[in-house]
N, C-alpha and C positions, 0 to 999 in steps of 0.2 A: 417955299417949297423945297424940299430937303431932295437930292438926288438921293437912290440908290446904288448902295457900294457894290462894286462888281465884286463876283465870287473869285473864292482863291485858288481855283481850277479850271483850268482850259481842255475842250476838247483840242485831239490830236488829230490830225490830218488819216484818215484810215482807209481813201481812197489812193493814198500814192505808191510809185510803184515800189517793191522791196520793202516797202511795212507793212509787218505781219503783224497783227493783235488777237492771235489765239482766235479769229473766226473760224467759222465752220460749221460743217453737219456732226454738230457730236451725236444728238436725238437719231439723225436723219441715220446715221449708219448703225445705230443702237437698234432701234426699234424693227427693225425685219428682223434680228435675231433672236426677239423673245417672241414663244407663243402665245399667239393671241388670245386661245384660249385659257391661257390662265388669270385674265383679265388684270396684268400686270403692265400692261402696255397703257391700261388707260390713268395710271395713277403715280405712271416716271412724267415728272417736270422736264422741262423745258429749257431749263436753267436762267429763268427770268433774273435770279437777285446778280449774275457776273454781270461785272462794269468793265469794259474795253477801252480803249482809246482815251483815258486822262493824265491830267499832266498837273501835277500839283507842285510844279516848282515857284510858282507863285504863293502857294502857302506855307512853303519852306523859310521863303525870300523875307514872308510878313514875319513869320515868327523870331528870327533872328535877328530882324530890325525891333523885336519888342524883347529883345534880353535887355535885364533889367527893370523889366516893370512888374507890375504885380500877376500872378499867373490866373486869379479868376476872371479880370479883365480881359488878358488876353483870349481865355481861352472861351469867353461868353460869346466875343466878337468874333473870334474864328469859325465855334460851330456856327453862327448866325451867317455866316459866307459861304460855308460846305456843303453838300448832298450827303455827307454824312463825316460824323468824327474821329475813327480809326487812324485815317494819314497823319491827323496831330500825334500822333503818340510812335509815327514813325521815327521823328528826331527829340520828341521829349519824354523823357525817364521822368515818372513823377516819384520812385523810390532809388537810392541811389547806388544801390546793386547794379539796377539797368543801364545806367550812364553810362554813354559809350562816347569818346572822345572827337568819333566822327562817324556818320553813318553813310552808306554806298546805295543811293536810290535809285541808281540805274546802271547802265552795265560801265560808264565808265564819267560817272556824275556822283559825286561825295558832297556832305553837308556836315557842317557841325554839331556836336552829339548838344541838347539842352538839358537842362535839368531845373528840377524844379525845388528851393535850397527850403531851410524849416521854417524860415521866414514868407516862405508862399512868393518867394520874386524865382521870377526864373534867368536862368545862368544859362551862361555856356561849361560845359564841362572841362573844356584846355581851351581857354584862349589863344594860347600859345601854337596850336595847331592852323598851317593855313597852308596854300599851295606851294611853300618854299621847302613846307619839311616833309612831305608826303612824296612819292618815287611812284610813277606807273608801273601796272603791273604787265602789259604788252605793249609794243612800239607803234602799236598800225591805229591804235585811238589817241582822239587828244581826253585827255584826261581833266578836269575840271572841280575846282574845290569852291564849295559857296560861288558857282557862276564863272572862276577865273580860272585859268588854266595853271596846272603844274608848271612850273619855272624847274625842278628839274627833270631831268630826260631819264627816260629808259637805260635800266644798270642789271643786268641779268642776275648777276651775284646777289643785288638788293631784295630782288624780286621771290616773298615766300611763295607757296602752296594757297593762299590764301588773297582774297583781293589788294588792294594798292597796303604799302607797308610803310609806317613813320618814321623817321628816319632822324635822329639828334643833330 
């Protein structure tokens, strides 16, 4: 009897206190403001297809533990774990315009950019990028690259206009 592989996304905690995940009356405050009579009220959704509260640092985790291998494998078994396959495509470039050397999936949570090379194996875009060469961009977060925290500290000078900046 073959177990079932847990999926590569967890719900988030969305009752605690100080996390906000975009809930609310968006409908509920909408909907007195158009007239009824123009029977326009009965054909605004809901906004059934938004997803709140996931965490897909678990499908980050897999797919970087699979650089190196061949990308239709990979990518057969990731959809077969997802509710859906857009977050794959969060940290893999399948053309190599898109490659991006590290990507920022959260406000202060970076991952390695993937790519996927002509031989169909997927890569990391800079190896060479990890927590030692990358600078936060504010003092008051811990900053974290693939799961480990930045080794160095906050340098104002370092810090662009733009999220966390790499640093030779």
């Amino acid at each position: 009897m073959h177990k079932a592989k847990q999926p590569l996304y967890r719900k988030v905690n969305t009752t605690a206190r100080g996390v906000h995940h975009n809930f609310g009356g968006d409908f509920r405050d909408v909907r007195h403001r158009i007239s009824a009579g123009d029977g326009i009220v009965e054909t605004l959704g809901m906004h059934k297809g938004v997803r709140r509260g996931l965490d897909y640092t678990p499908l980050f985790r897999f797919l970087l533990s699979r650089a190196g291998c061949k990308w239709d494998e990979v990518y057969s078994e990731a959809v077969a774990r997802l509710d859906r396959n857009a977050p794959i495509f969060w940290l893999v470039a399948l053309r190599e315009a898109d490659a991006q050397a590290f990507v920022r999936t959260g406000e202060a949570s970076y991952f390695s950019g993937l790519k996927v090379d002509a031989d169909g194996i997927l890569r990391m875009v800079d190896p060479s990028a990890g927590p030692d060469t990358l600078v936060p961009k504010c003092p008051c977060c811990t900053h974290t690259f693939n799961g480990v925290p930045f080794t160095r500290h906050y340098q104002q000078e370092l810090v662009p206009l733009v999220s966390a900046t790499r640093v030779a």
